[in-house]
MARBA-3410 file (N, C-alpha, C, O; in Angstrom, 1 decimal):
125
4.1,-132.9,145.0,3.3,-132.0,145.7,2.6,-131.0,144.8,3.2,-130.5,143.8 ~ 1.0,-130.8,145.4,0.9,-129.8,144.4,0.8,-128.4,144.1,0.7,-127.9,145.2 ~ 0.9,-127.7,143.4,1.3,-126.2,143.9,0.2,-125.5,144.4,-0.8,-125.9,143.8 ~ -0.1,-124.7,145.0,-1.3,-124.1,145.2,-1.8,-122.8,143.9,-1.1,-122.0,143.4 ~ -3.0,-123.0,143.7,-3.3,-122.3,142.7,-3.2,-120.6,143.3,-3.6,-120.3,144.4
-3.0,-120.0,142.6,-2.7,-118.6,142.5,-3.8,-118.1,141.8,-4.4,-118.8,140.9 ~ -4.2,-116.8,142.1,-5.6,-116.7,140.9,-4.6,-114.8,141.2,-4.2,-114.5,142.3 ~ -4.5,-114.2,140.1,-4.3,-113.2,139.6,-5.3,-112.3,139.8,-6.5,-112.3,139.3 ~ -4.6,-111.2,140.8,-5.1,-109.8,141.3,-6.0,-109.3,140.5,-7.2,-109.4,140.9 ~ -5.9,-108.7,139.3,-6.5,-108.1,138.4,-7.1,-108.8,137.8,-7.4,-108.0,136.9
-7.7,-110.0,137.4,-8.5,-110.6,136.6,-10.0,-110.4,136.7,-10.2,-110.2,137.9 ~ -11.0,-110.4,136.1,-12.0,-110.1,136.3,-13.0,-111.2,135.6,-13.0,-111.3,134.3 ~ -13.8,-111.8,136.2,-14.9,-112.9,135.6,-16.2,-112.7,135.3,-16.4,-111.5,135.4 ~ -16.7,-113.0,135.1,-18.0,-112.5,134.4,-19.4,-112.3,135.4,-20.5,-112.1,135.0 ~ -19.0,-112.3,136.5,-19.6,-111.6,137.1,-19.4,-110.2,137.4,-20.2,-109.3,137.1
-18.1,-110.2,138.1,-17.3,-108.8,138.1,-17.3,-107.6,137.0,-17.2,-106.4,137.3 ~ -17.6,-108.5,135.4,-17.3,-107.7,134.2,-19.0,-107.0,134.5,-19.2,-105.8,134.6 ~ -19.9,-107.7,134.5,-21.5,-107.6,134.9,-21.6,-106.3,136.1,-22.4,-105.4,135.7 ~ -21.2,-106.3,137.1,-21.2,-105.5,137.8,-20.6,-103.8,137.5,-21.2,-102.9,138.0 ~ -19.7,-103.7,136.8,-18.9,-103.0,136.5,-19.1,-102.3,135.1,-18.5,-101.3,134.7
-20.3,-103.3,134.5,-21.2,-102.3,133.4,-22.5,-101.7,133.9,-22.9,-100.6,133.5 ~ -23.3,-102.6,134.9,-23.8,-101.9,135.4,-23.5,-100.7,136.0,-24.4,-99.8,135.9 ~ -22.3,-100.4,136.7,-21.9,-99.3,137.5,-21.9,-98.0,136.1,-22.9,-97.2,136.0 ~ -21.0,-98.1,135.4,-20.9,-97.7,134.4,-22.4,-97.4,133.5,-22.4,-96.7,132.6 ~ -23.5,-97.9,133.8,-24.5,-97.5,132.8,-25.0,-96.2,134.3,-25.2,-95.0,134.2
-25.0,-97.1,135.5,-25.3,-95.7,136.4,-24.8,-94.4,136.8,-25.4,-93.3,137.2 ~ -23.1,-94.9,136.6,-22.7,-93.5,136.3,-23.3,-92.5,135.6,-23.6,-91.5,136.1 ~ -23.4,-92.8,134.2,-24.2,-92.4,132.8,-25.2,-91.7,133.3,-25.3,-90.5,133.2 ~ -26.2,-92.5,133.9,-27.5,-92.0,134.6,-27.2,-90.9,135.8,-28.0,-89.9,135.9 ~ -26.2,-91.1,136.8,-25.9,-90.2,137.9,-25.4,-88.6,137.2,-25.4,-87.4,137.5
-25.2,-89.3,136.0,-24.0,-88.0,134.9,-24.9,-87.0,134.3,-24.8,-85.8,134.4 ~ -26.1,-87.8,133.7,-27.2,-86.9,133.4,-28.3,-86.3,134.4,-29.2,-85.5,134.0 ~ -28.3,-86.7,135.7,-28.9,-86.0,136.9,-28.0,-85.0,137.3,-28.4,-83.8,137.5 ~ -26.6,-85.2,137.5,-25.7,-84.1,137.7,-25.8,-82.9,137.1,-25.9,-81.9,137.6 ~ -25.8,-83.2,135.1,-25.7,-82.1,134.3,-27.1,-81.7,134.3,-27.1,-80.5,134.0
-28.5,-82.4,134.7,-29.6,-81.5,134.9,-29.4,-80.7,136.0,-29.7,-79.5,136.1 ~ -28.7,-81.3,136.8,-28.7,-80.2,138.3,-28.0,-79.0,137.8,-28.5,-77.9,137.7 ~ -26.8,-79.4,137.4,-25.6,-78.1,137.0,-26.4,-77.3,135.9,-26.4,-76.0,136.2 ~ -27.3,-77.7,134.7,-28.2,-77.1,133.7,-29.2,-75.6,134.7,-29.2,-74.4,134.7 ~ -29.9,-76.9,135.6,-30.3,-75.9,136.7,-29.6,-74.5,137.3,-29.8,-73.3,137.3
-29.0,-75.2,137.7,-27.9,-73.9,138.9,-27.2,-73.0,137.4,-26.9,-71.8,137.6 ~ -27.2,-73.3,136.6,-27.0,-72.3,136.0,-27.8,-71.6,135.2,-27.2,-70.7,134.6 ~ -29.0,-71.6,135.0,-30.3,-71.1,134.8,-30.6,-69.9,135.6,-30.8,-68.7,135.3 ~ -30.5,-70.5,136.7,-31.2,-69.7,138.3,-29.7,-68.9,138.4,-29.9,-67.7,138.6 ~ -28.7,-69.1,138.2,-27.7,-68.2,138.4,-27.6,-67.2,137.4,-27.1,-66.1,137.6
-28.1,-67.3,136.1,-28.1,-66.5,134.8,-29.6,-65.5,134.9,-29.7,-64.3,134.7 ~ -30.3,-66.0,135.2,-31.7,-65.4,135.9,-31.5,-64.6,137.3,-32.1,-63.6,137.3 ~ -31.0,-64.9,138.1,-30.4,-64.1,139.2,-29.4,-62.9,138.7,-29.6,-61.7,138.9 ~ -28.4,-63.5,138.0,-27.7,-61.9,137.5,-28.0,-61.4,136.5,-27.1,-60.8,136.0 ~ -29.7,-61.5,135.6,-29.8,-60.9,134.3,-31.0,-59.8,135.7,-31.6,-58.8,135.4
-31.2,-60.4,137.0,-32.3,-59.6,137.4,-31.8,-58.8,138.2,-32.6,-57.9,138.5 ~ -30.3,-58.8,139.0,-29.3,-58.1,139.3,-29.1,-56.9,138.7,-29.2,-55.8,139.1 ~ -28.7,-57.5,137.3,-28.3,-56.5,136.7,-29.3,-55.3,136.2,-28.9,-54.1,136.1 ~ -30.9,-55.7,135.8,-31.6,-54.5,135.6,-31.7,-53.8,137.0,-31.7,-52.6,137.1 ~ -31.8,-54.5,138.2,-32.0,-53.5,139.2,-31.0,-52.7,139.6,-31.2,-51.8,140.3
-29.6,-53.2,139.0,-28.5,-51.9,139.1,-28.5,-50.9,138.1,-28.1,-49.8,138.2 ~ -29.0,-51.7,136.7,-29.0,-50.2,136.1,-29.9,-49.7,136.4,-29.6,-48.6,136.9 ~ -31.0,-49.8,136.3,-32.1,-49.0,137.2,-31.9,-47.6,137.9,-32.0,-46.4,137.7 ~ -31.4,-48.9,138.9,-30.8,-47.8,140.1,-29.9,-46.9,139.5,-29.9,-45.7,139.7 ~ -29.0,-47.3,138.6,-28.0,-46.2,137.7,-28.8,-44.8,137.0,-28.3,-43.7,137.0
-29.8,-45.2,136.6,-30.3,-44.3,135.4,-31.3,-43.5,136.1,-31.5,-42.4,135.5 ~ -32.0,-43.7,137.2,-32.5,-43.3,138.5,-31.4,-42.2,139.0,-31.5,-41.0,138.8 ~ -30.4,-42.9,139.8,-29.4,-41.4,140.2,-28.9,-40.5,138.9,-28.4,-39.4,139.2 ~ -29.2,-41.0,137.5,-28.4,-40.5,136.6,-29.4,-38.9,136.7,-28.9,-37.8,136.8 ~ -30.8,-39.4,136.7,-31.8,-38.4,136.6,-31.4,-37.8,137.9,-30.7,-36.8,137.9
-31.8,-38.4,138.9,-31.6,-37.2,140.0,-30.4,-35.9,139.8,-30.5,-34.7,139.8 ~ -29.4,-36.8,139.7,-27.9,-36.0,139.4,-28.0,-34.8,138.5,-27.8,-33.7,139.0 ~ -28.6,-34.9,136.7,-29.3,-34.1,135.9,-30.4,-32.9,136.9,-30.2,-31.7,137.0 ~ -31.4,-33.6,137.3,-32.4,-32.0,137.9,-31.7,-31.3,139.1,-32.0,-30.2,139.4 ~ -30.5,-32.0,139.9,-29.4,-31.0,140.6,-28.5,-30.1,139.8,-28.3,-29.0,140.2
-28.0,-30.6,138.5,-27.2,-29.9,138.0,-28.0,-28.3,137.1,-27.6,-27.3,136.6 ~ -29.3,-28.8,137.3,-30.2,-28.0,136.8,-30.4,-26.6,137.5,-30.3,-25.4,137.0 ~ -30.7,-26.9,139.1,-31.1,-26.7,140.0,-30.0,-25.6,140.3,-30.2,-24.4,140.4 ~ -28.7,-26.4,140.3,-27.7,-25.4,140.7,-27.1,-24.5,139.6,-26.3,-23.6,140.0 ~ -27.3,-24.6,138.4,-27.1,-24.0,137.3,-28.5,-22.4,137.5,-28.3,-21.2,137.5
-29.9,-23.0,137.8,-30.9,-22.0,138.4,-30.6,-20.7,139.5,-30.8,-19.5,139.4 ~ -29.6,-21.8,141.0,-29.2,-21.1,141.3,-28.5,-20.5,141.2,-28.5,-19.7,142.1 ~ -27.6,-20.2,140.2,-26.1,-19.4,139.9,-26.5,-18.3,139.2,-26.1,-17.1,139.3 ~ -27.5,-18.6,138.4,-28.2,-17.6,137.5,-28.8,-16.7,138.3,-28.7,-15.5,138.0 ~ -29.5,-17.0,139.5,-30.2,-16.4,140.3,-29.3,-15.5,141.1,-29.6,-14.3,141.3
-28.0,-16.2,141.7,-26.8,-15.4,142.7,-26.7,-14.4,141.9,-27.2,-13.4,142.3 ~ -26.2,-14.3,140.9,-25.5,-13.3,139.9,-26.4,-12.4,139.3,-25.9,-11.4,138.8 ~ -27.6,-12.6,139.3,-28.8,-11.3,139.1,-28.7,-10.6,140.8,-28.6,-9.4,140.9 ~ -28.7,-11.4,142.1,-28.4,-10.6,143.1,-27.5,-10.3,143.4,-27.7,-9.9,144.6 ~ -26.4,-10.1,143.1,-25.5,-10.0,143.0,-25.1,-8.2,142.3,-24.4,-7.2,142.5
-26.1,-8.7,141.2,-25.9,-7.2,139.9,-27.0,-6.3,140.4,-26.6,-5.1,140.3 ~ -28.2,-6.4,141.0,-28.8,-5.8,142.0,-28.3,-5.2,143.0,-28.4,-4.0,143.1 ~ -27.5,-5.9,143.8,-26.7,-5.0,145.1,-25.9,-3.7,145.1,-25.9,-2.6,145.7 ~ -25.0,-4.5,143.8,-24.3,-3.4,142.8,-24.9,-2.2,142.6,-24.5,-1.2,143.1 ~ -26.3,-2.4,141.6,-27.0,-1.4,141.3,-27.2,-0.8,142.5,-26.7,0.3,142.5
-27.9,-1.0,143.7,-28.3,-0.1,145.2,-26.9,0.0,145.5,-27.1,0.9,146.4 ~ -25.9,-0.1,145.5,-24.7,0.3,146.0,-24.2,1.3,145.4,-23.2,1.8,146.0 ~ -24.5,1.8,144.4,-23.7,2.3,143.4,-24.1,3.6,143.6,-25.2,3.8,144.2 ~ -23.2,4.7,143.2,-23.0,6.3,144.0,-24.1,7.2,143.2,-24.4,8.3,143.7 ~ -24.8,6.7,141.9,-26.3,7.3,141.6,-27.2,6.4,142.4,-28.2,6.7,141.9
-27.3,5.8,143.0,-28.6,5.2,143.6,-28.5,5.7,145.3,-29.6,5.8,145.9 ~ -27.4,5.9,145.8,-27.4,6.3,146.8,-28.0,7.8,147.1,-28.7,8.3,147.9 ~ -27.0,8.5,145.7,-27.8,10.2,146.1,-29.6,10.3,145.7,-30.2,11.3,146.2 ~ -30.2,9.3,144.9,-31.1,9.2,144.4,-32.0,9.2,145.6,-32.9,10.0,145.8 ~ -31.7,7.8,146.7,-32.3,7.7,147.9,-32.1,8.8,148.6,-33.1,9.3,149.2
-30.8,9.4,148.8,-30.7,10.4,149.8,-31.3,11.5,149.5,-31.7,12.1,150.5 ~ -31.7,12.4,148.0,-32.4,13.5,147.8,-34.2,12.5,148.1,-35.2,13.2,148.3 ~ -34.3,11.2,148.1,-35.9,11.2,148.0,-35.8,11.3,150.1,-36.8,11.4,150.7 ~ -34.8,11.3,150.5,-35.7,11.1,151.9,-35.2,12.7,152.5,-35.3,12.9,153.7 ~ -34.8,13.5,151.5,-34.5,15.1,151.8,-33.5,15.1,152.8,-33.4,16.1,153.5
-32.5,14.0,153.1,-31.6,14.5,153.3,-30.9,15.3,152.7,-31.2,15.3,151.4 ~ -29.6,16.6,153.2,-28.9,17.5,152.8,-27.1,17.5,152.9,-26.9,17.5,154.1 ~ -26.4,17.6,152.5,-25.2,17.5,152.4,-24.5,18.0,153.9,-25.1,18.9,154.5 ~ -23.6,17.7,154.3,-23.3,18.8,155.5,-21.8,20.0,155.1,-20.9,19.6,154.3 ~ -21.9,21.2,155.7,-21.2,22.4,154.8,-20.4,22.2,155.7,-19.4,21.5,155.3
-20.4,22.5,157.0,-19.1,23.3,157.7,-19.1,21.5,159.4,-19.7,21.0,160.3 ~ -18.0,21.4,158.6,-17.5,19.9,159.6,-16.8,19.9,160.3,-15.6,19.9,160.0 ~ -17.5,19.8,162.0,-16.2,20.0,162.8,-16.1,18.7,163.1,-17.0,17.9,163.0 ~ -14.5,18.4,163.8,-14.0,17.1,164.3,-13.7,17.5,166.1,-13.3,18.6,166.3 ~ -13.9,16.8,166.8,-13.7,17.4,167.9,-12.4,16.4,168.2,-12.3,15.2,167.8
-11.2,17.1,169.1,-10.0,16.3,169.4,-10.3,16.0,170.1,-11.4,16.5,170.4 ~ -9.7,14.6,171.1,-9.5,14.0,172.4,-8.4,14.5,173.1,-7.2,14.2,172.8 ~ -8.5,15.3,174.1,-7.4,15.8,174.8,-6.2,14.7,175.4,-6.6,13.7,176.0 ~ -5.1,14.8,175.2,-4.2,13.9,175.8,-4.0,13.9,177.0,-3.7,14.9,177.6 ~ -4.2,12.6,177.4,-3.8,12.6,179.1,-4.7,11.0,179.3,-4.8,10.1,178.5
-5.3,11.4,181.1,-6.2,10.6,181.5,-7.1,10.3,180.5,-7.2,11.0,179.6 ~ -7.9,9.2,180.5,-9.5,9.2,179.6,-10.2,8.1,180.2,-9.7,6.9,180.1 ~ -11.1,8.3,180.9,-11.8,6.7,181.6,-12.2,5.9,180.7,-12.8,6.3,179.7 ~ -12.0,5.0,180.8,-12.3,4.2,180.0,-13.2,2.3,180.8,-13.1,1.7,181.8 ~ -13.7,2.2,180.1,-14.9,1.4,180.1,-14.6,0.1,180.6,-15.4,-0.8,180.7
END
């Protein structure tokens, strides 16, 4: 009897080897459309964050200035509080007061009475 022929799983004939270089040259070809794509996407991604990035420093060097003409501002004001400040002083102070009070002819008072509040009742409000 005769045996039946067996043909081995893995073997590959010359068609199969044909097929299988073609796949392989398309790969190659699918490989260099991929890495143009990926070349792409990382173009547009390096261009996206080189254009990111000026508009945040921008924006940085922008508040940097603002922040500078506040510190200016408030530096003006401080200077300004403390001249009024030394003003008030000066009108506060016990030569400026008699100075005002002889120009509007007021006079000192001599003889000061206090009047008491009697103890007891007192209406009150």
């Amino acid at each position: 009897m005769e045996e039946p022929q067996t043909k081995p799983i893995f073997t590959a004939d010359a068609e199969e080897m044909a097929f299988s270089e073609g796949v392989r040259r398309n790969n190659k070809i699918l490989l260099k459309v991929n890495l143009a794509a990926v070349n792409g996407l990382f173009l547009v991604t390096a261009i996206t964050l080189a254009v990111g990035y000026l508009a945040v420093s921008n924006q940085l060097i922008s508040h940097g200035f603002a922040i500078n003409s506040l510190k200016n501002n408030i530096a003006e004001l401080n200077k300004n509080n403390q001249d009024l400040e030394l003003k008030v002083m000066n009108l506060e102070s016990y030569a400026a007061v008699n100075e005002r009070i002889t120009a509007l002819g007021m006079v000192g008072a001599s003889n000061v009475e206090y009047l008491e509040m009697p103890r007891g009742e007192v209406a009150m409000r």
